[in-house]
C-alpha positions in Angstrom: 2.1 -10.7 -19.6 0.0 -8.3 -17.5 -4.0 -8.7 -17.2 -6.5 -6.3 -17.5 -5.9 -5.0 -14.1 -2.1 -4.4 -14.7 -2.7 -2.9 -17.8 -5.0 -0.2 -16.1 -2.5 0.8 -14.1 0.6 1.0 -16.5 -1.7 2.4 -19.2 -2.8 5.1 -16.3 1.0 5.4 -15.4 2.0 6.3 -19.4 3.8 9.5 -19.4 5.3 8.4 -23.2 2.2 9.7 -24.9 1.5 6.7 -27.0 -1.7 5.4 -24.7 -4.7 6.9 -26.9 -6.3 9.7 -23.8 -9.6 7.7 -24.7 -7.7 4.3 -23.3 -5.9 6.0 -20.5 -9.5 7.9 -19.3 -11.0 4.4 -19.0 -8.7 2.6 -17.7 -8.4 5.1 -14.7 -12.6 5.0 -14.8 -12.0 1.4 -13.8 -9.1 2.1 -11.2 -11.7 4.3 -9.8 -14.2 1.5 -10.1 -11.8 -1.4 -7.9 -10.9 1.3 -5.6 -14.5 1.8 -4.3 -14.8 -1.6 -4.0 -14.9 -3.2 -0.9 -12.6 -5.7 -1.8 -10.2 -3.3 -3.1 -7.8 -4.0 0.3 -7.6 -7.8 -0.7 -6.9 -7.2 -4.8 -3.9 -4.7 -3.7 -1.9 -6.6 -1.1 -2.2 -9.8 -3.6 -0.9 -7.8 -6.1 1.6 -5.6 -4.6 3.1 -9.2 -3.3 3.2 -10.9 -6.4 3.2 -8.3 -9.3 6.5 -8.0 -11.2 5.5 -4.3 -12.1 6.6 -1.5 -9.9 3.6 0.8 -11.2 1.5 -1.8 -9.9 3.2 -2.3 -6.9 3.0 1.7 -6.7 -0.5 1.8 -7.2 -1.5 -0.7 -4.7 0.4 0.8 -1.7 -1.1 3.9 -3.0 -4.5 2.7 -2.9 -4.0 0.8 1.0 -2.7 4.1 2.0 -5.6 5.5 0.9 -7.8 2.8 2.4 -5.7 3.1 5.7 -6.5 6.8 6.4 -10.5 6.8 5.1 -12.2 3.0 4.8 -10.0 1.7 7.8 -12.9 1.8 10.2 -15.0 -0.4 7.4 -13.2 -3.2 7.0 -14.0 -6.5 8.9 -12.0 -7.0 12.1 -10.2 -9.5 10.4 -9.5 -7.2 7.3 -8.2 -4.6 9.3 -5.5 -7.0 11.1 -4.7 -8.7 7.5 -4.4 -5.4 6.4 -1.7 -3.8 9.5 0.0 -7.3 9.9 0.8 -6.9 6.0 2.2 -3.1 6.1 4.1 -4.0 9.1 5.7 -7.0 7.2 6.6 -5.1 3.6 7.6 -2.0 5.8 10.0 -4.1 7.8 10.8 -6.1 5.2 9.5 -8.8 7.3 7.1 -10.6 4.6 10.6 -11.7 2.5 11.3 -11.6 -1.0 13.8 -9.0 -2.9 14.2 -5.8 -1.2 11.3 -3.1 -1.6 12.8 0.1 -3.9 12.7 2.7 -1.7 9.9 4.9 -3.0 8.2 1.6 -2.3 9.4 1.4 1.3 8.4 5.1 1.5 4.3 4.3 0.3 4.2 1.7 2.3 5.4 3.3 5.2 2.9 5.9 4.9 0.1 3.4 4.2 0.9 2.1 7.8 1.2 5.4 9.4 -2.0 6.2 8.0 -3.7 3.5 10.1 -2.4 4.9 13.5 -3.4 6.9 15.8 -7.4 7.6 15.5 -8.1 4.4 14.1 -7.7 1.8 17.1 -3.6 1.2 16.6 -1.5 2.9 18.8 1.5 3.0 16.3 2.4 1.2 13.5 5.5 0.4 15.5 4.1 -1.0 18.3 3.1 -3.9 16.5 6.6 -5.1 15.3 8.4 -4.2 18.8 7.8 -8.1 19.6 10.3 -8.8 16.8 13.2 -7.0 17.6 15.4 -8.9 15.7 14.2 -7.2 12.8 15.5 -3.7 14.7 17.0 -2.2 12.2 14.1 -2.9 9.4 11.6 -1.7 12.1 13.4 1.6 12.4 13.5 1.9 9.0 9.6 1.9 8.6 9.3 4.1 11.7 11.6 6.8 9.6 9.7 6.3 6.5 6.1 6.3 7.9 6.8 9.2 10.8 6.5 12.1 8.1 3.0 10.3 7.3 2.3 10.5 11.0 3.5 13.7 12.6 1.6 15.7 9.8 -2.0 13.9 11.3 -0.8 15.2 14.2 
């Protein structure tokens, strides 16, 4: 069963109309509250690795996106590398497990993109060119994450 976390999200997700507003309003108060924190960047790629929930997964690439294009610069040298090396891996499909739905591959894409190019990373890409075995995943992400990209441009 999902904890507290999870439920926030799938009760902030509810488009049924059976979440009282007065639950839905504080569970989004708290998403507000772990996205500000400055762990937030640890919490999602834990849990868009192991949650079985694609709201949560959803959520999570939604909020590193987020993190990519505005707290980048915050995070600890070693956060920021934990933090490409994982988007490069789910966006190449790289970091294993069942394959990513594509509105999945699509967030996460953009979450990478988001990092580039006035945050110290050339391209997402240029990260993954060592692996070219993994061609065909890498130009995969490159299509998905190039609309996040060339509008930054």
């Amino acid at each position: 069963m999902a904890d507290d976390f999870e439920k926030a999200i799938l009760f902030s997700f509810d488009q049924s109309g059976r979440v009282d507003p007065a639950v839905k309003a504080q569970a989004e108060a708290y998403l507000e509250q772990v996205r500000a924190s400055p762990d937030a960047w640890q919490l999602c790629l834990v849990r868009f690795e192991s949650s079985a929930y694609a709201e949560v997964r959803f959520w999570c690439a939604q909020t590193l996106g987020a993190l990519a294009r505005h707290s980048h610069a915050s995070l600890p040298p070693a956060g920021r590398a934990a933090l490409r090396a994982a988007l490069v891996a789910h966006g190449t499909q790289a970091a294993g497990g069942p394959p990513l739905p594509g509105f999945l591959k699509n967030k996460v894409g953009c979450s990478a993109g988001g990092q580039g190019l006035d945050n110290g990373w050339a391209t997402p890409c240029a990260a993954a060119l060592p692996s070219m075995p993994a061609a065909l995943s890498m130009l995969a992400m490159i299509r998905r994450c190039w609309p996040c990209i060339s509008a930054r441009v």
